[in-house]
Structure formats: structure tokens, C-alpha cells
C-alpha positions in Angstrom: 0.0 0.0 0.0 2.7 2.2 1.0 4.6 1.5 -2.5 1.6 1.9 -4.4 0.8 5.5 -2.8 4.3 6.7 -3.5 4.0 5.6 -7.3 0.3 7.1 -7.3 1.8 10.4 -5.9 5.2 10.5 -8.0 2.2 9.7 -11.4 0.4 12.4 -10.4 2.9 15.2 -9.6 4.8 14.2 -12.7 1.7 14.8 -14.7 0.5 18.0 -13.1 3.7 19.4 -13.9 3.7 19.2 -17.1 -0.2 20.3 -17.1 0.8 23.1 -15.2 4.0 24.1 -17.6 1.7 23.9 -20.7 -0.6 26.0 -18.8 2.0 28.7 -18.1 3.5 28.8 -21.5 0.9 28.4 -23.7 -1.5 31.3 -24.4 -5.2 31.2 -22.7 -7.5 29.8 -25.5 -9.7 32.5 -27.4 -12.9 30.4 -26.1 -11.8 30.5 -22.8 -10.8 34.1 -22.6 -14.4 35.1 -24.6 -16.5 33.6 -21.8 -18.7 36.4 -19.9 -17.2 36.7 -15.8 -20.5 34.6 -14.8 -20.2 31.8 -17.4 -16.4 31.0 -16.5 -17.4 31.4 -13.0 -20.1 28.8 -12.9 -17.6 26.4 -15.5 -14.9 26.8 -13.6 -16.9 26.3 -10.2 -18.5 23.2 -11.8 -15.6 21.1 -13.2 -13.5 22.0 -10.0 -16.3 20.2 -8.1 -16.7 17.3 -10.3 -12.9 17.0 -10.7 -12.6 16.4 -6.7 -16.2 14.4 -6.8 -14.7 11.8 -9.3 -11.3 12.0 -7.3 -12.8 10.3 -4.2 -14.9 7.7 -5.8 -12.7 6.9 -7.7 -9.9 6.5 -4.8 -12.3 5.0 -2.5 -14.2 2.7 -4.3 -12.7 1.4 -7.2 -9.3 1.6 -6.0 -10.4 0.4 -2.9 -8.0 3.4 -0.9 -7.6 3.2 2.3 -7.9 6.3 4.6 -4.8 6.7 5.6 -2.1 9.9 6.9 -3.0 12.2 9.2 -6.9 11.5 8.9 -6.3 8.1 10.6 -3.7 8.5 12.9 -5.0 12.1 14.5 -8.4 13.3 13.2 -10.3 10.0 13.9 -8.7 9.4 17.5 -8.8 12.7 18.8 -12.4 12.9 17.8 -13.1 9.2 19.5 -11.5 11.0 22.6 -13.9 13.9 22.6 -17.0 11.7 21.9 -15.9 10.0 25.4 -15.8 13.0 27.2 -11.7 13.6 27.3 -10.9 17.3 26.7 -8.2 18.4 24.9 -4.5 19.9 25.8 -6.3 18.4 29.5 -6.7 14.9 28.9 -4.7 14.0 25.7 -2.0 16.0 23.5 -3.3 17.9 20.6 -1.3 19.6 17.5 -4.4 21.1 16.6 -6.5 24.6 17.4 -9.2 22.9 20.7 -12.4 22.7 18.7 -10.9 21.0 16.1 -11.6 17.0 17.3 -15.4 18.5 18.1 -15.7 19.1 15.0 -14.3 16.3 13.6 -16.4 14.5 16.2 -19.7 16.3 14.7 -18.9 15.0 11.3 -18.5 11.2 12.9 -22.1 11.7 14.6 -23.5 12.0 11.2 -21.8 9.3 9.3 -19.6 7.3 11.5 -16.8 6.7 8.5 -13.6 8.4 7.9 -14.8 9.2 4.6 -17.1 11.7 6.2 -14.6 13.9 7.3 -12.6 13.8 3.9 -16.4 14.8 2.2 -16.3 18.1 4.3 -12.9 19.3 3.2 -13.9 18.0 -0.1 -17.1 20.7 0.7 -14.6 23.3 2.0 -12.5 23.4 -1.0 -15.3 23.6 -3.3 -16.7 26.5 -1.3 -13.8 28.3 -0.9 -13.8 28.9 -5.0 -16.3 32.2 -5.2 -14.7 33.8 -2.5 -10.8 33.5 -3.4 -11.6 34.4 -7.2 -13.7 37.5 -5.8 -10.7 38.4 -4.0 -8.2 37.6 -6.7 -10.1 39.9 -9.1 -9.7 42.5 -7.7 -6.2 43.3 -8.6 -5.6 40.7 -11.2 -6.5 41.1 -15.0 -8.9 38.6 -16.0 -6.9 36.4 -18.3 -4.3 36.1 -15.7 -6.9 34.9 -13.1 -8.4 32.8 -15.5 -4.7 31.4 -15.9 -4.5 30.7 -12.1 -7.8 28.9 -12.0 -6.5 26.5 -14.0 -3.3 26.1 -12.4 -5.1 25.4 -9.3 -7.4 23.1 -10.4 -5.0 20.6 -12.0 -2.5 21.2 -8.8 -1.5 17.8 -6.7 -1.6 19.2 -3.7 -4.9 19.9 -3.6 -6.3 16.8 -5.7 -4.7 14.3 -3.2 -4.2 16.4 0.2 -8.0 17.2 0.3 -9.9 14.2 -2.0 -7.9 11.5 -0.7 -5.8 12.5 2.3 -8.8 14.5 3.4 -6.4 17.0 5.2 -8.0 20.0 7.1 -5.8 22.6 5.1 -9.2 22.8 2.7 -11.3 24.4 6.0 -8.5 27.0 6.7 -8.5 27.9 2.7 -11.9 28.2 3.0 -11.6 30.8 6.1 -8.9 32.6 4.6 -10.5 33.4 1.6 -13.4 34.4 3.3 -11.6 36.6 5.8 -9.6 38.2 2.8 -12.9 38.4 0.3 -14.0 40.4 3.5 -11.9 42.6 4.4 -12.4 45.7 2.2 -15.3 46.6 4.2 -17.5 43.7 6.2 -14.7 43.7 8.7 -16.5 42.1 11.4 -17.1 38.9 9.0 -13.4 39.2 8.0 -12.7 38.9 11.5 -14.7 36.2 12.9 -13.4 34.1 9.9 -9.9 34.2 10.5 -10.7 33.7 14.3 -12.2 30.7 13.3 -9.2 29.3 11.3 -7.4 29.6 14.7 -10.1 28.1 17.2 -11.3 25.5 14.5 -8.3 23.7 12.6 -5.1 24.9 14.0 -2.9 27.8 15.6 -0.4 28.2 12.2 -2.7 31.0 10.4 -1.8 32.8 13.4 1.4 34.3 11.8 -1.2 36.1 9.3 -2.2 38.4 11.6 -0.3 41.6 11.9 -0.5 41.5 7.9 -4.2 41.2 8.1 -4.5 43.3 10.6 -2.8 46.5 8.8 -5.1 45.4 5.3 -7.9 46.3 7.3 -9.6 49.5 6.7 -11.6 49.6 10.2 -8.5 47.7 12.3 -9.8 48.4 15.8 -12.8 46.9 14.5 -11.7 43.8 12.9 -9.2 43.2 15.9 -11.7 42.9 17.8 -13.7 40.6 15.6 -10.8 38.5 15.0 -9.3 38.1 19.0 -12.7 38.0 20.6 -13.4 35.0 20.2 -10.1 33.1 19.8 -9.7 34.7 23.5 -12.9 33.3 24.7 -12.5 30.0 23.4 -8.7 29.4 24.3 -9.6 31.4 27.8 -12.9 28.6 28.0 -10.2 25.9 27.8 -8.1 27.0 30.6 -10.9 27.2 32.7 -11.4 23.5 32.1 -7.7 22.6 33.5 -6.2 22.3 29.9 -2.6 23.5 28.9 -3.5 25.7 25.4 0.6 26.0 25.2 0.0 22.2 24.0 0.3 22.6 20.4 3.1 24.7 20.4 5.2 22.4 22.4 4.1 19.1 20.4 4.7 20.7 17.3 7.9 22.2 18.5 9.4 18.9 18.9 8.5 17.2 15.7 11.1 17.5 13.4 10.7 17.2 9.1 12.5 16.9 6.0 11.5 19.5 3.2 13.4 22.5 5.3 16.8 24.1 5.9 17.6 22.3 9.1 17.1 19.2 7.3 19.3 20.1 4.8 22.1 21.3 6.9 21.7 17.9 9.3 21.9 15.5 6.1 25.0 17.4 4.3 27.0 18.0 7.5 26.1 15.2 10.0 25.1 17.1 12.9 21.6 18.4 14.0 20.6 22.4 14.9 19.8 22.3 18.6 16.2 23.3 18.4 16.5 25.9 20.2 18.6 27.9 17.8 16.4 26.2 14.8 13.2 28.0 16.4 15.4 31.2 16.7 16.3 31.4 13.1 12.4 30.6 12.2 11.4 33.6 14.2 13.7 35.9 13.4 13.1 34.8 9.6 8.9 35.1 10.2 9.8 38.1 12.1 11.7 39.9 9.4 9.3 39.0 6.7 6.3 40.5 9.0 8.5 43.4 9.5 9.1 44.2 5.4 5.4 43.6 5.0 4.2 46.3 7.2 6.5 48.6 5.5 5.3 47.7 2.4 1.1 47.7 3.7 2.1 50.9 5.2 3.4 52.9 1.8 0.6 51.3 -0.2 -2.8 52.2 2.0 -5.1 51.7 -0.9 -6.1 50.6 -4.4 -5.3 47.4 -6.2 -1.9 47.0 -4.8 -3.2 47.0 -1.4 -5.3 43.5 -2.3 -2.3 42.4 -4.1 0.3 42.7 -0.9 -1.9 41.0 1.1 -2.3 38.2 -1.0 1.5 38.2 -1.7 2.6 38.6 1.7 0.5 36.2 3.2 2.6 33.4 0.8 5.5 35.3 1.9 4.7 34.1 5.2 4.2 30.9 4.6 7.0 29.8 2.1 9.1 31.7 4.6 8.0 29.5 7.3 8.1 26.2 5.6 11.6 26.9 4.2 13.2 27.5 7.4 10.9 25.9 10.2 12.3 22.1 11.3 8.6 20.9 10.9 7.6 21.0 7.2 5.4 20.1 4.7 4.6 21.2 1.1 1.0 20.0 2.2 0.4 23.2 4.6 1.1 25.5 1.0 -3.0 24.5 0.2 -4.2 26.7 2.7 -2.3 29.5 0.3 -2.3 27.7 -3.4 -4.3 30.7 -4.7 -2.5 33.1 -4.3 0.3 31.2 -5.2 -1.0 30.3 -8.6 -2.0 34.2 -9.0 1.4 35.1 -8.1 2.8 32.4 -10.8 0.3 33.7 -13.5 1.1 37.3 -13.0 4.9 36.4 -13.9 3.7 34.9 -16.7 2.3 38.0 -18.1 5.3 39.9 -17.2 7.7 38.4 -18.9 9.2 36.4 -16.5 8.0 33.1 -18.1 11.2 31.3 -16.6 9.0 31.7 -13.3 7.0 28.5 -14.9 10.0 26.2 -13.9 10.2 26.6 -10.3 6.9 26.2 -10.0 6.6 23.0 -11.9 9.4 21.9 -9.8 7.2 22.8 -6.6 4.4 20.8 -8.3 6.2 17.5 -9.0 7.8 17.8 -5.9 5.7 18.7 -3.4 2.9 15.7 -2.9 5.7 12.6 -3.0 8.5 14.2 -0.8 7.1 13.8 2.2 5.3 10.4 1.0 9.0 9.1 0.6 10.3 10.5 3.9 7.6 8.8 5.7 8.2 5.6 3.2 10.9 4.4 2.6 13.2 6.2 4.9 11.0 6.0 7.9 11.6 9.7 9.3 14.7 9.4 8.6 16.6 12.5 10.6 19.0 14.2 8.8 22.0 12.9 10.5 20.5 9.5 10.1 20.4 10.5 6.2 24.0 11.7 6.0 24.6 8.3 7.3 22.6 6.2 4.8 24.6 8.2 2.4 27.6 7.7 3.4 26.3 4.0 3.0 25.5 4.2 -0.5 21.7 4.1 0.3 19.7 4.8 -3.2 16.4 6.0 -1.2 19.0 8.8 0.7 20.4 9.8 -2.3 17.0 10.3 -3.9 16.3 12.5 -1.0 19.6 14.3 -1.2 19.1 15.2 -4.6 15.1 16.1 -4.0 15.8 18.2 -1.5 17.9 21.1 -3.0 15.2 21.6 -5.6 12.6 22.0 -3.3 14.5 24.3 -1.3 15.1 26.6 -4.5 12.2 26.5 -5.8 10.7 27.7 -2.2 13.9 30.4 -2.3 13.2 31.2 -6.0 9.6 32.5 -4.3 10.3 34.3 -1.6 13.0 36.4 -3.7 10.8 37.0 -6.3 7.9 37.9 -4.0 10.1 40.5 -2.1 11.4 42.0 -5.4 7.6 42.3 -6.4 6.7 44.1 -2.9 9.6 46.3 -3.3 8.2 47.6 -6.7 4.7 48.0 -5.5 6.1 49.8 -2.3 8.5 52.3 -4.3 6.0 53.3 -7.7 2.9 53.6 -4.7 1.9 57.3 -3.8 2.2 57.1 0.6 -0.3 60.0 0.5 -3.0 59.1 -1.6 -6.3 57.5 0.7 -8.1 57.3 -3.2 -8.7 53.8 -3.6 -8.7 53.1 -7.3 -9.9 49.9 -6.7 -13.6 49.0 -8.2 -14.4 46.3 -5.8 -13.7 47.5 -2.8 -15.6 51.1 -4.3 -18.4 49.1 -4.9 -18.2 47.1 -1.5 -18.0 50.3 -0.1 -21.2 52.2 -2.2 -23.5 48.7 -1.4 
């Protein structure tokens, strides 16, 4: 089984690749680019759903897949736990945000079956559609959004991390694309969205907030949409005895390939104490946040003021995965969006070389941590340099995987930051004038 997913997963990033290069490179088709807004909209909308909808039964039941991952070894015994009264971060360890095995637990009282919990990210990604291309449009040009739709409908991460994995990255996609199709002006909706993200699935969206904060136009007000109720849940938990510092800790001492301390553990034989590893992430998140404020701060309005905000949210999170000890390409579907956008936009730019690394990131990103998990068994780093050292064909594999994936995160983030310096130095500081239609006619309705 474990053979057979790898292969599955190496088939299906190999051929998304190359969907997604021909994608890139070749100019959108008159047809597709003549379609009214509404009639792509409901095409799109409709073949995305399908797409996933086939996916599953087609895993599930003809395959005969078995759930598997993260959905079997967490989701379904942290929700058993709840439905027996245990609390969590009290009674058992948790890496996830405290009403996140309640809800998995709700989705088990309707249909007691795995399956029912990879249905509802299934739903989650579908839903999130409307509200991240209403978002998108707002800065991009409609060809090029059209050109990210279809990068992210024939993107691997998605297709196996949500239809087969069932991986709750879909639910925070969803929330994040509502809290960022909501923030020009229903600010209190924005808020309670991303508050949910945190209190629902898990603490990482966290790091978005001092970005999401400054996009606001009413911030008091969407502050305190956004930490009222994260404080009265997490504050509801301590109450009940539990330790809400639990996630941080559990995930602080996992460890991952797919990073720079990884890297640096495999080619030189020696670990980075965690404590300096977490160091370096922070002061890497920390510096990132800090650029992006700068740059919210000298672009208060119009298009570019959408566009940082879904740039420098990625920012964040390629940022994080490239240098944080626990990693996984999986958590870049929470962001895959933007990240298409972002990818489309170089396209019509000129900077069609920008297809490559993003291939790269395509192929790479579903089987990598498939093949750390199997065959190398989590693997450490040191415990790589050592298989290498041995001649191991599976290290070297690895060792030659894992350079690639690197760059093509690095390839991102510099890009990214040259694109935020550009907005931030041709923006006018002064000018409150929003030239941006949608958020005009959010703020006329």
C-alpha cells in the first residue's frame, strides 16, 4: 500500500507538472478568454467540483483506498476522545486549534466513517472557489486569473491532500479566503473568519495576523472581531484545567524533511539544537512581517493594497516552511491561490522562466514527504548523511530532491520581495483614493 501511494503520488505530480507548464507557456484559449465573468465562473466552479467528486470515488471505491495519513492517525482518534468525554490539551496532546476534534467529532455523529470527514474538506475546498476568485479579481486582469484557476485546479496538492488525504488545510483555505474576500469593508465577517481558522483547525494562520491586521480598513474593528473569540475559546479551555501552550510544544518537537535544518543535518552530520532552529524561524517570520508592514504601510489603498496582502501572506508561509524544522509542502494549500496568481502574473510579465520553479514545486511537493515517511521511515537528517555515506539509493533520492525543493521555495520568496519592493517604491504614501472597483463598490452597497 505504502509503494503503491508513492508511485500514485510521483504519477500524479509528474503529470500536473507538465499540465501546469503547458498552462503557463501556452497562451489562454480564445474560447476560454471570450466567456462572460458569470459563465467562467459557474464552468470553472463546476468542473472544479466534479474533478474532486470523481477523485474520491474513484480513490475510494474502485481503488479500494484506504484512509490513511494524518486522517487516521489524529483526526479520527482525537475525535473518539472527545465523543468520550476527554478534553483536549487536559486529557490528551493535541497539535491542533481545541475545537478541532469537536468538529471532527460532529462529522463522525452524522456518518460514522472516515470518509465523512474527507467529504467536508472536499465541501470546503469547493466553497472556498467564489470567495478567493472574488478576492483575486480584484487586482488581477482577467486572463491572468483565469490562468491561475486553471493552475489550481490541476494542482496535486490539492487533488490528493484534500480528496484523498482529506487533510483539514481545505477548511482554513476556506476561512482565509473568506476573511480576505472580506476585508475591504465587512470587517467584522473578516474577523470572525480568521478567528475561526485559529479556534477550528489549528494555531499556524496565526502568523497572518499583523498582515491582516494593517489590510484592514476599520482595524480596531476587525481586531476585535478576529481576538474576541479566539480569547474566549482558548480562555474557556483554561478554565477547564487544559494546557492551550499544547500545540506549540508538540509541534515544536517534531522534526521534518523539506526544510533548511534538514538540509544542513543531512550534508554535515550534525543536527541544529532546536533551540537555535526555532530562533532562526522567528527571526526569519519576524523579518518578513516586519518588510510587510512597510510595504502595507506605503501602499494604503487601491489594487496594490489587495495584491500585498495576497503576496505577503505566501511570503509568510514559504518563509515559514523553508526554514521551520517541521515542514510540509501540504500546509502550501491553505495559500495555493495566491500562489497560482502570483505564478500567473509572472507569466504575463515576462518572467516566463518563473513556470519552472513552479513545476518543480508541483512535481515535488505531494511525493516528498510520502517518501520521507516511506521508505526512509523519518529518517533524521543525521541518520540521512549516514545512509549516504552508506551508499543508500532512497538517501540519495532525497539528497538530490531536497535542494530543488528548497530553491524553488527560495526562488519565491525572492521574487515575492522584489515584487513588494516595486509596488512599495511606484505607490503614492499620501494618496487615501482607492482606485480599486471592488472594494468602491463594496463600499457604495
Amino acid at each position: 500500500m505504502d509503494l503503491r501511494n508513492l508511485l500514485l503520488r510521483v504519477a500524479l505530480g509528474a503529470f500536473c507538472s507538465i499540465l501546469s507548464l503547458l498552462i503557463c507557456l501556452i497562451p489562454i484559449p480564445r474560447k476560454l478568454a471570450d466567456l462572460q465573468r458569470s459563465s467562467f465562473d459557474l464552468i470553472f466552479l463546476t468542473v472544479f467540483a466534479l474533478s474532486r467528486i470523481f477523485l474520491f470515488f474513484f480513490a475510494f471505491f474502485l481503488l479500494h483506498q484506504k484512509p490513511h495519513g494524518d486522517l487516521v492517525a489524529f483526526y479520527l482518534p482525537e475525535a473518539h476522545k472527545v465523543l468520550h468525554g476527554l478534553v483536549p490539551y487536559r486529557d490528551f496532546q493535541s497539535s491542533y486549534a481545541p475545537l478541532n476534534p469537536y468538529l471532527d467529532a460532529l462529522l463522525l455523529r452524522i456518518h460514522n466513517s472516515p470518509l465523512s470527514i474527507v467529504v467536508f474538506q472536499i465541501a470546503c475546498d469547493i466553497a472556498s472557489i467564489p470567495f478567493w476568485i472574488g478576492f483575486l479579481r480584484r487586482f488581477l486582469a482577467e486572463n491572468t486569473l483565469r490562468r491561475s484557476a486553471l493552475l489550481y485546479l490541476v494542482q496535486p496538492l490539492l487533488l490528493w491532500g484534500t480528496a484523498i488525504d482529506g487533510k483539514n488545510h481545505a477548511c482554513i483555505s476556506l476561512l482565509l479566503a473568506i476573511t480576505l474576500f472580506a476585508l475591504a469593508r465587512k470587517e467584522i465577517v473578516s474577523g470572525i473568519a480568521y478567528s475561526l481558522s485559529i479556534v477550528v483547525v489549528k494555531i499556524l494562520p496565526l502568523m497572518f495576523l499583523p498582515t491582516l491586521f494593517l489590510g484592514s480598513r476599520k482595524r480596531l474593528k476587525w481586531a476585535l472581531s478576529a481576538l474576541s473569540l479566539t480569547l474566549l475559546v482558548y480562555l474557556g479551555f483554561v478554565l477547564y484545567g487544559a494546557d492551550v501552550t499544547v500545540p506549540l510544544r508538540f509541534e515544536g518537537s517534531l522534526a521534518t524533511s523539506g526544510d533548511l535544518p534538514y538540509f544542513w543535518a543531512y550534508l554535515s552530520g550534525h543536527s541544529i539544537p532546536g533551540i537555535v532552529s526555532g530562533a532562526v524561524t522567528l527571526l526569519g517570520v519576524g523579518v518578513a512581517v516586519v518588510f510587510l508592514s512597510w510595504a502595507q504601510i506605503r501602499v494604503p489603498s487601491g489594487p496594490g493594497r489587495s495584491r500585498i496582502l495576497s503576496d505577503g501572506i505566501l511570503l509568510l508561509l514559504i518563509t515559514l516552511l523553508l526554514l521551520s524544522k517541521k515542514s510540509d509542502p501540504i500546509y502550501l494549500t491553505m495559500c495555493l491561490f495566491p500562489l497560482c496568481a502570483f505564478t500567473s502574473m509572472q507569466m504575463e510579465t515576462g518572467r516566463r522562466w518563473m513556470a519552472y520553479p513552479y513545476a518543480m514545486l508541483t512535481f515535488l511537493g505531494l511525493p516528498i514527504s510520502s517518501f520521507f515517511f516511506w521508505p526512509l521511515r523519518h529518517a533524521d537528517g543525521v541518520r540521512l548523511h549516514e545512509m549516504l555515506l552508506g551508499g543508500s539509493r532512497n538517501a540519495w533520492l532525497m539528497a538530490i530532491a531536497q535542494p530543488l525543493l528548497l530553491a524553488s521555495y527560495a526562488v519565491f520568496i525572492v521574487r515575492i520581495c522584489q515584487e513588494l519592493l516595486h509596488l512599495s517604491h511606484s505607490a503614492r504614501p499620501h494618496s487615501r483614493l482607492s482606485a480599486d472597483p471592488a472594494e468602491q463598490a463594496l463600499g457604495n452597497s
